[in-house]
C-alpha positions, 0 to 999 in steps of 0.5 A, a space after each residue: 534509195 534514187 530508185 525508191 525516191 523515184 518512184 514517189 515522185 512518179 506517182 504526184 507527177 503522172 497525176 498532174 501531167 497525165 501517164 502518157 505524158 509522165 512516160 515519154 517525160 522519163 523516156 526523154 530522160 533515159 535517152 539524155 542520160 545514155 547520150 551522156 554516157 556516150 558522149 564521154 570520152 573515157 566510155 568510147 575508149 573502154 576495151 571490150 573484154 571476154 568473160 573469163 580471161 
């Protein structure tokens, strides 16, 4: 459903601020939301684990 929603946004936004600018807006986003993944302690601390044991 975020992802349909996303994607009628994208549309209106990339016509008022331009496409290249729509794509490094949201690359900005990517980048923010993955630093706040690693930012959490509970992530650094997952064990890696092996397929299949």
């Amino acid at each position: 459903m975020a992802t349909a929603l996303g994607q009628v946004a994208v549309g209106p936004v990339a016509a008022v601020v331009g496409i290249r600018a729509t794509v490094l807006i949201l690359a900005a986003l990517v980048v923010l939301s993955v630093l706040g993944m690693v930012s959490s302690r509970a992530v650094r601390r997952l064990a890696a684990s092996t397929p299949g044991a």
